[in-house]
N, C-alpha and C positions, 0 to 999 in steps of 0.2 A: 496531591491525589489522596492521602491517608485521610488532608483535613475535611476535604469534601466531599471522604465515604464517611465522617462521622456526623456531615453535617446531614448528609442523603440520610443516614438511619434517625436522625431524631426527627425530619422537619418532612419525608417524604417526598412524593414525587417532584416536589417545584420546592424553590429557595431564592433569595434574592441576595447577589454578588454588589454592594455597594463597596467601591473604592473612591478616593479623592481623582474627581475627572470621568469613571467610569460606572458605567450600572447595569445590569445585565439581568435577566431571571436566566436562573437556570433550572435544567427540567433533566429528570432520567425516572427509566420506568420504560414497559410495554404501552401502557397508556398515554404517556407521555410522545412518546415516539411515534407512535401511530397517528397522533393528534397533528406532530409538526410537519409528517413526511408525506401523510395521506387526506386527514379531513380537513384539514387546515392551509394546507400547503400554498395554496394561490394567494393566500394571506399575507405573506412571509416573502421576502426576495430573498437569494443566495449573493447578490450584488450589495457590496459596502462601499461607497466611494471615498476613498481615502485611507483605505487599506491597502499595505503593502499586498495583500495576493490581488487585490484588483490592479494595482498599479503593477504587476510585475505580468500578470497573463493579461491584462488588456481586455479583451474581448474572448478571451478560450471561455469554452463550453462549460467549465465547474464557474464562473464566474457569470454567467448569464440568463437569465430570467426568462419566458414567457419563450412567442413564436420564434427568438432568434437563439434563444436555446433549445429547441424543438426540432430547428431546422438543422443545427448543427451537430446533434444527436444522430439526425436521419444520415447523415451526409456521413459521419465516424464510424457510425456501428457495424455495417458490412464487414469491413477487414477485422475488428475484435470479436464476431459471430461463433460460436462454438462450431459452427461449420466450417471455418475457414482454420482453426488452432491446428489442427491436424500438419495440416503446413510448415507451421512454424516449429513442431516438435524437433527434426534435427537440427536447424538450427540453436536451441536450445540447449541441445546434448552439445553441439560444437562449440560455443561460448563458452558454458562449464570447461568442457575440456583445456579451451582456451587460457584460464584462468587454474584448474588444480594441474595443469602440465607445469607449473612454473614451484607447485609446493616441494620443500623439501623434508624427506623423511626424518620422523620427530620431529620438526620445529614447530612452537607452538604459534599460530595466527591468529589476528584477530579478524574474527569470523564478519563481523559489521564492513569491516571495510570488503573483505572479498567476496560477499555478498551482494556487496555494492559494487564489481568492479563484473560481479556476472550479471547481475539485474541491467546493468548500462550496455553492456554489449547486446543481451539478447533483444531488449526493446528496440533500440538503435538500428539493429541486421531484422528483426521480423516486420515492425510497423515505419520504417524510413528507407532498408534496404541499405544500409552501409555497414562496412566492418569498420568498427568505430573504436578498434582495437591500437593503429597507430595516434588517434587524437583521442585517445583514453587520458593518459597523465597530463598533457598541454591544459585538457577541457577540464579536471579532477576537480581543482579549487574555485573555479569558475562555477560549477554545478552545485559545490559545497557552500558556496556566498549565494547562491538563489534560492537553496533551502532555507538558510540562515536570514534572509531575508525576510522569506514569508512566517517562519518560527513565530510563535506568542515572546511577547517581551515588551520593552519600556515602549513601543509604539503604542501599546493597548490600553496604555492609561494617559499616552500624551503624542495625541497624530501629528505633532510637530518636533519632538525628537530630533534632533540631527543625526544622522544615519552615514557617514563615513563609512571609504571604504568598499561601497559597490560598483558605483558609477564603470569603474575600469573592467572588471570581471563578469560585468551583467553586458557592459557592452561587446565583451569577446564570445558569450555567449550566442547574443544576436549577430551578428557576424557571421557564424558558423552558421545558423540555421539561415539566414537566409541566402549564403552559399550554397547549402543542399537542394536550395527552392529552386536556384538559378538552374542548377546543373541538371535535375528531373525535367525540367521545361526543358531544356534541351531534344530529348529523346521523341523519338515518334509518337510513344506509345507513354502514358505518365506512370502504367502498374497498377497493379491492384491492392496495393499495402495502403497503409495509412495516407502516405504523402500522396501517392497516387489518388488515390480518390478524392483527396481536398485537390486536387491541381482539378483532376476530370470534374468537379463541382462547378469547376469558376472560378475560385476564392480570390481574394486579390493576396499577393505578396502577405500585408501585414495582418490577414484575420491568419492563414496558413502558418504560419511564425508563433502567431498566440496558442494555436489546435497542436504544437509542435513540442512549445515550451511548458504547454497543461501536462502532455502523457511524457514530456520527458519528464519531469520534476511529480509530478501527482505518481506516475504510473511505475517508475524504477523505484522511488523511494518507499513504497506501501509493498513491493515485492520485497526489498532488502533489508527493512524491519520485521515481516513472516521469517523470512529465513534467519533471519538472523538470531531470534526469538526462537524457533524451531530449532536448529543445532542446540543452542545454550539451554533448552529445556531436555533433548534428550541426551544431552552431554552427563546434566546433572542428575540424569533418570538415567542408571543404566540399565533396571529393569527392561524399561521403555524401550532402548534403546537398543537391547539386543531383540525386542521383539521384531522391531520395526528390520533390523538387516536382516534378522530370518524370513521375514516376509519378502523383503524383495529380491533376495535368494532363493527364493521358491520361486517369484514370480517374472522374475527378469534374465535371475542367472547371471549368466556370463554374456550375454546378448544386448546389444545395446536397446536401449527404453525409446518405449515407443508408444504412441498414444492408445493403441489396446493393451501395454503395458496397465497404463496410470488405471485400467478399470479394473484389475485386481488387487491393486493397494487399499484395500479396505483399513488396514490400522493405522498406517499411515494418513490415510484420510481424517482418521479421528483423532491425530494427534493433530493436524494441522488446523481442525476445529478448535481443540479446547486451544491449542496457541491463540489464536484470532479472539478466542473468548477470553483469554485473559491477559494478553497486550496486543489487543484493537489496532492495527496504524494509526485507524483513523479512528482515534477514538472521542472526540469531541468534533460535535457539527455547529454551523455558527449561521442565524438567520435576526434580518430587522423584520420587527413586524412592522406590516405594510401598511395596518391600520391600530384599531383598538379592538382587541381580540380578545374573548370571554372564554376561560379551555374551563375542564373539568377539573373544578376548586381552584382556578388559580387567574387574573387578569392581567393582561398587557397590555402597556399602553401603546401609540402606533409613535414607531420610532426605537422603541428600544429594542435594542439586542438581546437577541433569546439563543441559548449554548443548552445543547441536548447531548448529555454524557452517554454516550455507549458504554465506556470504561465501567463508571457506577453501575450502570446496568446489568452487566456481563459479568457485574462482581456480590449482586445481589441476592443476600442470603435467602430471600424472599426465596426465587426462584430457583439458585443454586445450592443446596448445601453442602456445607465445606467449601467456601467458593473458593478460597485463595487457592486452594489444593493441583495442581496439576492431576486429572484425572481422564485422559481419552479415552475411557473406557464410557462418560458421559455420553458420547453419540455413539455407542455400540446401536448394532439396530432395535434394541430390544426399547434405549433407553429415549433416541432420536425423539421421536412422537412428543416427551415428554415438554418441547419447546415450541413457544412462539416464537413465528417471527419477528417480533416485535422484541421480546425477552431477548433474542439472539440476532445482531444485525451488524457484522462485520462488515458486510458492504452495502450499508444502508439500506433503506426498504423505499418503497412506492414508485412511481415513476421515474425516480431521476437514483434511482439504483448504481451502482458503480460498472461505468460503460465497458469494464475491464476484468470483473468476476470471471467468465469463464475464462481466460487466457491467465489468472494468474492461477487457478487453483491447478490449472495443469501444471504451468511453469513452478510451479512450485514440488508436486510430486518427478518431475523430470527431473530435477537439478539435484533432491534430496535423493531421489534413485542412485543417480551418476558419481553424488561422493562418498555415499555408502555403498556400493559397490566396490571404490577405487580405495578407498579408507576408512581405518580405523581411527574415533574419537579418544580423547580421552581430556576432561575439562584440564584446564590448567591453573583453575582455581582465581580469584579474586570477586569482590563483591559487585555485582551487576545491579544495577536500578530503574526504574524507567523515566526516560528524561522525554520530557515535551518538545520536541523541536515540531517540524512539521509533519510527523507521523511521533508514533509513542514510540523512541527506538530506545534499545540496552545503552546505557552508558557506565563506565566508560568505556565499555566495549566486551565481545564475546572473546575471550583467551579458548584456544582448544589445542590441544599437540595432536596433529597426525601423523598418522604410523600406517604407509602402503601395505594392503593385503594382499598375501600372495595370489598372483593371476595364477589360472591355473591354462593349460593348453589353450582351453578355445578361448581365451581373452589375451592375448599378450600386450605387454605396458606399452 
Protein backbone atom coordinates (compact mmCIF):
# COMPACT_ATOMS: atom_id res chain seq x y z
CA UNK A 1 0.00 0.00 0.00
CA UNK A 2 3.05 2.70 1.02
CA UNK A 3 4.52 1.58 -2.73
CA UNK A 4 1.43 2.49 -4.57
CA UNK A 5 0.78 5.74 -2.48
CA UNK A 6 4.12 6.79 -3.75
CA UNK A 7 3.46 5.68 -7.00
CA UNK A 8 -0.15 7.48 -6.98
CA UNK A 9 1.79 10.83 -5.97
CA UNK A 10 4.27 10.92 -8.78
CA UNK A 11 2.26 9.38 -11.86
CA UNK A 12 -1.39 10.61 -10.81
CA UNK A 13 -4.65 9.49 -11.21
CA UNK A 14 -4.01 6.22 -13.48
CA UNK A 15 -0.62 3.95 -13.44
CA UNK A 16 0.11 0.71 -15.06
CA UNK A 17 0.61 -2.57 -12.69
CA UNK A 18 2.83 -4.77 -15.17
CA UNK A 19 3.84 -8.18 -13.39
CA UNK A 20 5.15 -11.53 -15.11
CA UNK A 21 1.35 -13.13 -16.14
CA UNK A 22 -0.51 -10.05 -15.07
CA UNK A 23 -1.35 -6.43 -16.19
CA UNK A 24 -3.72 -4.09 -14.89
CA UNK A 25 -4.23 0.00 -14.99
CA UNK A 26 -4.95 1.20 -12.09
CA UNK A 27 -6.83 4.30 -11.45
CA UNK A 28 -7.54 6.46 -7.92
CA UNK A 29 -8.92 9.93 -7.74
CA UNK A 30 -12.56 11.47 -7.65
CA UNK A 31 -12.30 11.52 -11.46
CA UNK A 32 -11.22 8.41 -11.72
CA UNK A 33 -13.91 6.94 -9.85
CA UNK A 34 -16.68 8.68 -11.18
CA UNK A 35 -15.40 7.68 -14.66
CA UNK A 36 -15.41 3.72 -13.59
CA UNK A 37 -18.76 3.65 -11.39
CA UNK A 38 -20.81 6.28 -13.31
CA UNK A 39 -19.83 7.38 -16.91
CA UNK A 40 -18.23 4.55 -17.87
CA UNK A 41 -19.64 1.86 -16.05
CA UNK A 42 -21.68 -0.29 -18.80
CA UNK A 43 -18.20 -0.53 -20.23
CA UNK A 44 -16.58 -2.51 -17.52
CA UNK A 45 -18.11 -6.06 -16.18
CA UNK A 46 -17.79 -6.75 -12.43
CA UNK A 47 -17.70 -10.67 -13.71
CA UNK A 48 -14.11 -12.30 -14.19
CA UNK A 49 -14.30 -15.82 -15.16
CA UNK A 50 -11.78 -17.63 -13.50
CA UNK A 51 -11.62 -15.84 -10.40
CA UNK A 52 -11.76 -17.41 -7.26
CA UNK A 53 -14.74 -14.79 -6.06
CA UNK A 54 -16.51 -15.79 -9.32
CA UNK A 55 -16.02 -19.30 -8.74
CA UNK A 56 -16.84 -19.21 -4.91
CA UNK A 57 -20.36 -16.89 -5.24
CA UNK A 58 -21.34 -18.26 -8.66
CA UNK A 59 -23.96 -16.27 -9.64
CA UNK A 60 -24.49 -13.80 -6.27
CA UNK A 61 -25.25 -10.28 -7.12
CA UNK A 62 -21.58 -8.56 -6.50
CA UNK A 63 -20.50 -10.99 -9.27
CA UNK A 64 -23.18 -10.13 -11.86
CA UNK A 65 -23.46 -7.78 -14.69
CA UNK A 66 -26.33 -6.17 -16.65
CA UNK A 67 -30.39 -7.25 -16.23
CA UNK A 68 -29.66 -10.33 -13.92
CA UNK A 69 -27.78 -8.17 -11.62
CA UNK A 70 -30.72 -5.64 -11.75
CA UNK A 71 -33.03 -8.06 -11.09
CA UNK A 72 -31.38 -9.54 -8.26
CA UNK A 73 -30.71 -6.12 -6.70
CA UNK A 74 -34.67 -5.56 -6.92
CA UNK A 75 -35.49 -8.98 -5.36
CA UNK A 76 -32.50 -8.15 -2.14
CA UNK A 77 -32.97 -4.65 -1.49
CA UNK A 78 -36.52 -4.59 0.52
CA UNK A 79 -35.24 -6.48 3.74
CA UNK A 80 -31.51 -4.20 3.67
CA UNK A 81 -34.05 -0.83 3.24
CA UNK A 82 -33.39 1.74 5.97
CA UNK A 83 -36.94 1.19 6.56
CA UNK A 84 -36.92 -2.19 7.52
CA UNK A 85 -33.24 -1.60 9.97
CA UNK A 86 -35.42 -0.56 12.72
CA UNK A 87 -36.32 -4.18 13.02
CA UNK A 88 -33.22 -5.46 13.23
CA UNK A 89 -31.94 -3.10 16.03
CA UNK A 90 -32.52 -5.48 18.97
CA UNK A 91 -31.43 -7.96 17.57
CA UNK A 92 -28.31 -6.42 17.23
CA UNK A 93 -28.14 -5.21 20.93
CA UNK A 94 -28.83 -9.27 21.59
CA UNK A 95 -25.80 -10.52 19.55
CA UNK A 96 -23.46 -8.07 21.04
CA UNK A 97 -24.62 -9.04 24.39
CA UNK A 98 -24.32 -12.54 23.23
CA UNK A 99 -20.72 -12.24 22.62
CA UNK A 100 -19.34 -9.33 25.61
CA UNK A 101 -21.56 -11.71 28.16
CA UNK A 102 -18.69 -14.23 27.74
CA UNK A 103 -15.75 -11.25 28.27
CA UNK A 104 -13.72 -11.44 31.29
CA UNK A 105 -12.82 -8.53 33.37
CA UNK A 106 -9.20 -7.13 32.47
CA UNK A 107 -8.57 -9.65 29.97
CA UNK A 108 -7.20 -8.41 26.95
CA UNK A 109 -9.12 -9.72 23.51
CA UNK A 110 -8.52 -9.62 20.34
CA UNK A 111 -11.00 -7.24 19.14
CA UNK A 112 -10.80 -8.72 15.11
CA UNK A 113 -12.01 -11.95 16.14
CA UNK A 114 -14.99 -10.69 18.41
CA UNK A 115 -15.87 -8.47 15.95
CA UNK A 116 -16.25 -11.10 13.93
CA UNK A 117 -17.90 -13.46 16.19
CA UNK A 118 -20.86 -10.31 16.50
CA UNK A 119 -20.93 -9.32 12.88
CA UNK A 120 -21.76 -13.38 12.09
CA UNK A 121 -24.49 -13.51 14.56
CA UNK A 122 -26.13 -10.53 13.87
CA UNK A 123 -26.24 -10.90 10.06
CA UNK A 124 -27.14 -14.65 10.44
CA UNK A 125 -30.56 -13.79 13.14
CA UNK A 126 -31.50 -10.25 10.96
CA UNK A 127 -31.20 -11.32 7.11
CA UNK A 128 -31.67 -15.58 7.30
CA UNK A 129 -33.44 -15.63 10.81
CA UNK A 130 -31.25 -18.19 12.76
CA UNK A 131 -29.32 -17.99 16.05
CA UNK A 132 -26.36 -19.04 14.54
CA UNK A 133 -24.76 -18.79 17.88
CA UNK A 134 -24.68 -22.86 18.47
CA UNK A 135 -22.87 -23.45 14.66
CA UNK A 136 -20.72 -20.37 15.30
CA UNK A 137 -17.30 -22.35 16.25
CA UNK A 138 -18.32 -25.75 13.91
CA UNK A 139 -18.82 -22.96 10.95
CA UNK A 140 -15.52 -20.53 12.24
CA UNK A 141 -12.79 -22.00 9.93
CA UNK A 142 -15.14 -22.90 7.27
CA UNK A 143 -16.00 -18.95 6.92
CA UNK A 144 -12.29 -18.20 7.48
CA UNK A 145 -11.19 -20.66 4.32
CA UNK A 146 -13.92 -18.77 2.02
CA UNK A 147 -12.43 -15.38 2.82
CA UNK A 148 -9.07 -16.79 2.35
CA UNK A 149 -10.05 -17.92 -0.77
CA UNK A 150 -11.35 -14.89 -2.40
CA UNK A 151 -8.13 -12.93 -0.65
CA UNK A 152 -5.70 -11.28 -3.50
CA UNK A 153 -2.57 -13.69 -3.65
CA UNK A 154 -0.50 -16.18 -6.06
CA UNK A 155 -4.06 -16.85 -7.97
CA UNK A 156 -3.55 -13.04 -9.31
CA UNK A 157 -0.53 -13.61 -11.31
CA UNK A 158 -1.12 -17.52 -12.05
CA UNK A 159 -5.22 -18.54 -12.43
CA UNK A 160 -3.90 -22.04 -12.37
CA UNK A 161 -2.17 -22.16 -8.89
CA UNK A 162 -3.10 -25.22 -6.96
CA UNK A 163 -5.29 -24.21 -4.27
CA UNK A 164 -5.22 -27.05 -1.42
CA UNK A 165 -7.11 -27.29 1.20
CA UNK A 166 -10.65 -25.82 0.43
CA UNK A 167 -12.53 -28.24 -1.34
CA UNK A 168 -13.64 -29.92 2.43
CA UNK A 169 -14.51 -26.49 4.40
CA UNK A 170 -16.10 -24.62 1.21
CA UNK A 171 -18.14 -27.81 1.07
CA UNK A 172 -19.46 -27.78 4.83
CA UNK A 173 -20.14 -24.44 4.14
CA UNK A 174 -22.70 -25.18 1.32
CA UNK A 175 -24.15 -27.85 3.30
CA UNK A 176 -25.37 -25.50 5.85
CA UNK A 177 -26.75 -23.11 3.68
CA UNK A 178 -28.69 -25.05 1.66
CA UNK A 179 -30.03 -26.67 4.89
CA UNK A 180 -31.43 -23.34 5.98
CA UNK A 181 -32.98 -23.19 2.17
CA UNK A 182 -34.68 -26.64 2.96
CA UNK A 183 -35.96 -25.94 6.27
CA UNK A 184 -37.53 -21.92 5.32
CA UNK A 185 -39.45 -23.78 2.38
CA UNK A 186 -40.83 -25.81 4.91
CA UNK A 187 -43.02 -23.03 6.65
CA UNK A 188 -46.15 -21.62 5.30
CA UNK A 189 -45.08 -18.38 5.11
CA UNK A 190 -41.12 -17.94 3.65
CA UNK A 191 -40.75 -14.06 5.95
CA UNK A 192 -39.76 -11.17 5.06
CA UNK A 193 -35.75 -11.21 5.85
CA UNK A 194 -33.32 -11.85 3.33
CA UNK A 195 -34.08 -15.68 2.74
CA UNK A 196 -37.61 -15.02 2.68
CA UNK A 197 -37.80 -12.89 -0.07
CA UNK A 198 -35.22 -14.82 -2.40
CA UNK A 199 -37.68 -18.03 -1.55
CA UNK A 200 -40.97 -15.61 -2.17
CA UNK A 201 -39.02 -14.49 -5.57
CA UNK A 202 -38.84 -18.11 -7.01
CA UNK A 203 -35.20 -18.47 -6.85
CA UNK A 204 -34.05 -21.94 -7.41
CA UNK A 205 -32.15 -23.72 -4.60
CA UNK A 206 -28.59 -22.79 -6.13
CA UNK A 207 -28.94 -18.93 -7.24
CA UNK A 208 -30.45 -18.54 -3.09
CA UNK A 209 -27.15 -20.27 -1.94
CA UNK A 210 -24.96 -17.89 -4.05
CA UNK A 211 -27.39 -14.34 -2.56
CA UNK A 212 -26.56 -16.23 0.76
CA UNK A 213 -22.95 -16.97 0.66
CA UNK A 214 -22.30 -12.94 -1.08
CA UNK A 215 -23.98 -11.15 2.27
CA UNK A 216 -22.48 -13.89 4.32
CA UNK A 217 -18.89 -13.53 3.37
CA UNK A 218 -19.27 -9.58 1.54
CA UNK A 219 -21.63 -8.50 4.38
CA UNK A 220 -20.16 -9.83 8.01
CA UNK A 221 -16.54 -9.29 6.97
CA UNK A 222 -16.90 -5.24 5.70
CA UNK A 223 -18.83 -4.89 9.37
CA UNK A 224 -15.99 -6.70 11.33
CA UNK A 225 -13.11 -4.82 9.72
CA UNK A 226 -15.18 -1.11 10.60
CA UNK A 227 -15.32 -2.31 13.94
CA UNK A 228 -12.52 -3.61 14.25
CA UNK A 229 -10.64 -0.52 12.91
CA UNK A 230 -13.05 1.53 15.05
CA UNK A 231 -12.12 0.11 18.72
CA UNK A 232 -8.17 -0.04 17.59
CA UNK A 233 -8.41 3.77 16.55
CA UNK A 234 -10.25 4.78 19.59
CA UNK A 235 -8.39 2.56 21.72
CA UNK A 236 -5.19 4.48 20.58
CA UNK A 237 -7.01 7.91 20.72
CA UNK A 238 -7.99 8.25 24.20
CA UNK A 239 -8.93 11.68 23.64
CA UNK A 240 -11.42 10.38 21.11
CA UNK A 241 -12.34 7.99 23.14
CA UNK A 242 -13.61 9.49 26.13
CA UNK A 243 -15.41 11.76 23.91
CA UNK A 244 -17.18 9.32 22.23
CA UNK A 245 -18.47 7.31 25.95
CA UNK A 246 -19.43 10.80 27.05
CA UNK A 247 -21.53 11.11 24.10
CA UNK A 248 -23.28 7.97 24.44
CA UNK A 249 -23.71 8.57 28.13
CA UNK A 250 -25.57 11.60 27.51
CA UNK A 251 -27.46 9.94 24.74
CA UNK A 252 -28.23 6.52 25.64
CA UNK A 253 -27.52 6.22 29.47
CA UNK A 254 -28.33 3.40 30.98
CA UNK A 255 -31.10 2.44 28.58
CA UNK A 256 -30.52 0.05 25.95
CA UNK A 257 -29.72 1.64 22.25
CA UNK A 258 -32.16 1.97 19.95
CA UNK A 259 -32.39 3.11 16.55
CA UNK A 260 -33.55 6.83 17.77
CA UNK A 261 -30.71 6.27 19.80
CA UNK A 262 -28.09 5.98 16.71
CA UNK A 263 -29.59 9.71 15.59
CA UNK A 264 -27.88 11.39 18.44
CA UNK A 265 -24.53 10.01 18.03
CA UNK A 266 -23.23 12.63 16.00
CA UNK A 267 -19.26 12.10 17.04
CA UNK A 268 -19.54 8.91 16.98
CA UNK A 269 -20.69 9.08 13.48
CA UNK A 270 -17.56 11.07 12.60
CA UNK A 271 -15.33 8.77 13.98
CA UNK A 272 -16.88 5.86 12.04
CA UNK A 273 -16.39 8.25 8.91
CA UNK A 274 -12.76 9.05 9.09
CA UNK A 275 -12.44 5.02 10.14
CA UNK A 276 -13.96 3.99 6.70
CA UNK A 277 -11.64 7.00 5.17
CA UNK A 278 -8.71 5.57 6.28
CA UNK A 279 -9.02 1.74 6.30
CA UNK A 280 -11.86 1.29 3.54
CA UNK A 281 -12.95 -2.66 3.86
CA UNK A 282 -13.36 -2.36 0.76
CA UNK A 283 -10.93 -0.61 -0.35
CA UNK A 284 -9.83 -1.68 -3.89
CA UNK A 285 -12.68 -2.30 -6.72
CA UNK A 286 -11.67 -4.79 -9.56
CA UNK A 287 -13.46 -4.32 -13.17
CA UNK A 288 -12.31 -5.89 -17.08
CA UNK A 289 -12.93 -3.58 -19.55
CA UNK A 290 -15.54 -4.71 -21.83
CA UNK A 291 -14.26 -2.91 -24.68
CA UNK A 292 -11.43 -0.35 -25.54
CA UNK A 293 -12.25 2.60 -23.47
CA UNK A 294 -10.58 6.17 -23.89
CA UNK A 295 -10.99 7.89 -19.97
CA UNK A 296 -9.60 11.31 -19.05
CA UNK A 297 -5.58 11.05 -19.92
CA UNK A 298 -5.56 7.59 -19.81
CA UNK A 299 -6.64 4.34 -22.40
CA UNK A 300 -7.67 0.87 -22.02
CA UNK A 301 -7.61 -1.69 -23.86
CA UNK A 302 -10.86 -4.16 -23.83
CA UNK A 303 -9.88 -7.03 -21.75
CA UNK A 304 -7.66 -5.67 -19.37
CA UNK A 305 -8.29 -5.37 -15.81
CA UNK A 306 -8.73 -1.95 -14.37
CA UNK A 307 -8.41 -1.68 -10.00
CA UNK A 308 -9.79 1.64 -8.68
CA UNK A 309 -8.08 2.27 -5.16
CA UNK A 310 -10.44 3.85 -2.70
CA UNK A 311 -7.50 3.42 -0.05
CA UNK A 312 -5.08 5.92 -2.32
CA UNK A 313 -7.93 7.92 -2.58
CA UNK A 314 -9.07 8.42 0.92
CA UNK A 315 -5.55 8.94 1.61
CA UNK A 316 -4.96 11.84 -0.87
CA UNK A 317 -3.17 14.72 0.20
CA UNK A 318 -4.69 16.43 -2.76
CA UNK A 319 -7.95 16.36 -0.86
CA UNK A 320 -7.19 15.51 2.72
CA UNK A 321 -4.46 17.23 4.59
CA UNK A 322 -2.63 15.49 7.07
CA UNK A 323 -4.33 12.44 5.56
CA UNK A 324 -2.71 9.67 7.55
CA UNK A 325 -3.77 11.55 10.72
CA UNK A 326 -6.81 10.14 12.47
CA UNK A 327 -9.10 13.23 12.63
CA UNK A 328 -13.14 12.93 12.97
CA UNK A 329 -13.51 16.08 13.58
CA UNK A 330 -13.00 15.98 9.34
CA UNK A 331 -16.91 15.43 8.99
CA UNK A 332 -17.82 17.87 11.84
CA UNK A 333 -20.78 19.57 10.10
CA UNK A 334 -18.99 22.63 9.55
CA UNK A 335 -16.39 20.59 7.67
CA UNK A 336 -18.72 17.78 5.84
CA UNK A 337 -19.59 20.06 2.56
CA UNK A 338 -15.97 20.00 2.17
CA UNK A 339 -16.16 16.40 0.21
CA UNK A 340 -17.02 14.77 -2.90
CA UNK A 341 -18.60 11.94 -3.31
CA UNK A 342 -16.28 10.66 -5.37
CA UNK A 343 -13.10 11.89 -3.05
CA UNK A 344 -15.04 9.86 -0.19
CA UNK A 345 -16.64 6.50 -1.25
CA UNK A 346 -16.59 3.68 1.41
CA UNK A 347 -19.30 2.11 -0.11
CA UNK A 348 -18.83 2.83 -3.60
CA UNK A 349 -20.81 5.19 -5.60
CA UNK A 350 -23.22 5.07 -8.65
CA UNK A 351 -25.76 2.59 -9.15
CA UNK A 352 -24.49 -0.56 -7.88
CA UNK A 353 -23.52 1.27 -4.42
CA UNK A 354 -23.21 -1.07 -1.51
CA UNK A 355 -26.91 -2.89 -1.15
CA UNK A 356 -25.87 -2.99 2.72
CA UNK A 357 -24.83 0.87 3.62
CA UNK A 358 -27.74 1.69 5.69
CA UNK A 359 -27.84 -1.57 7.75
CA UNK A 360 -24.25 -1.34 8.58
CA UNK A 361 -23.74 2.23 9.64
CA UNK A 362 -26.46 1.57 12.06
CA UNK A 363 -24.96 -1.84 13.08
CA UNK A 364 -22.11 -0.39 13.60
CA UNK A 365 -23.26 2.61 16.01
CA UNK A 366 -25.56 -0.06 17.96
CA UNK A 367 -22.66 -2.49 18.78
CA UNK A 368 -20.15 0.58 19.52
CA UNK A 369 -23.01 1.98 21.88
CA UNK A 370 -23.59 -1.48 23.66
CA UNK A 371 -19.52 -1.96 24.56
CA UNK A 372 -18.99 1.35 25.51
CA UNK A 373 -21.60 1.37 27.76
CA UNK A 374 -20.64 -2.13 29.22
CA UNK A 375 -16.77 -1.36 29.11
CA UNK A 376 -13.93 0.30 29.64
CA UNK A 377 -10.85 0.13 26.83
CA UNK A 378 -7.66 0.33 27.40
CA UNK A 379 -5.15 -0.68 24.10
CA UNK A 380 -2.90 -3.36 25.04
CA UNK A 381 -0.38 -2.37 22.84
CA UNK A 382 1.46 -4.20 19.76
CA UNK A 383 1.99 -2.97 16.15
CA UNK A 384 -1.27 -3.24 13.90
CA UNK A 385 -0.91 -2.96 10.00
CA UNK A 386 -3.39 -3.31 7.43
CA UNK A 387 -3.32 -6.54 5.73
CA UNK A 388 -5.17 -7.22 2.36
CA UNK A 389 -7.33 -10.11 2.67
CA UNK A 390 -10.77 -9.66 1.45
CA UNK A 391 -11.50 -6.53 3.11
CA UNK A 392 -8.42 -4.12 4.35
CA UNK A 393 -8.68 -5.68 8.00
CA UNK A 394 -5.86 -4.96 11.27
CA UNK A 395 -3.37 -7.49 11.32
CA UNK A 396 -2.27 -9.27 13.39
CA UNK A 397 -5.12 -8.24 15.12
CA UNK A 398 -6.76 -5.52 17.67
CA UNK A 399 -5.33 -6.36 21.44
CA UNK A 400 -7.60 -4.39 23.95
CA UNK A 401 -7.98 -5.17 27.90
CA UNK A 402 -11.55 -4.67 29.14
CA UNK A 403 -12.42 -3.47 32.37
CA UNK A 404 -16.64 -3.69 33.27
CA UNK A 405 -17.99 -0.16 34.23
CA UNK A 406 -19.81 0.04 37.07
CA UNK A 407 -23.64 -0.37 36.20
CA UNK A 408 -25.26 1.90 38.11
CA UNK A 409 -29.23 1.02 39.38
CA UNK A 410 -31.25 1.36 36.32
CA UNK A 411 -28.72 -1.02 34.28
CA UNK A 412 -27.93 -4.10 36.20
CA UNK A 413 -25.13 -6.63 34.64
Amino acid sequence: LAALQVFHQDLGDAFQLVLPGFSAVMLAGPTANRFVLVEARDRFRWRMEGDPVAALLRHGVLVEDGDAHDELRRVMSPPLHKAMIGKYVDAMVRCTDTVIGAWQDGAPLDFLVEMRRIALLILMETLLGVDFAPDLNALWQPILKAIRYISPGLWMLWSGAPRPGFREPLRQLDDYLYRLIAERRTRAEPGHDLLGALIAAGLPDDSIRDQLLTMLIAGHDTSTALLAWAFYLLAAHPDALARVVAEVDAVVGDTTPTLDHTNGLNYMEQVIKETLRLYPPIHLGSRLAAEDIDGPGWAIPAGRRVLYSIYLTHRDRTYWPDADRFDPDRFSPEHARQHSPYQYLPFGGGPRNCIGRAFAQVEAKIVLARILQRFELQYAGGHVRPHMGATLEPHPGVMIRVRKRTPSAAQPE
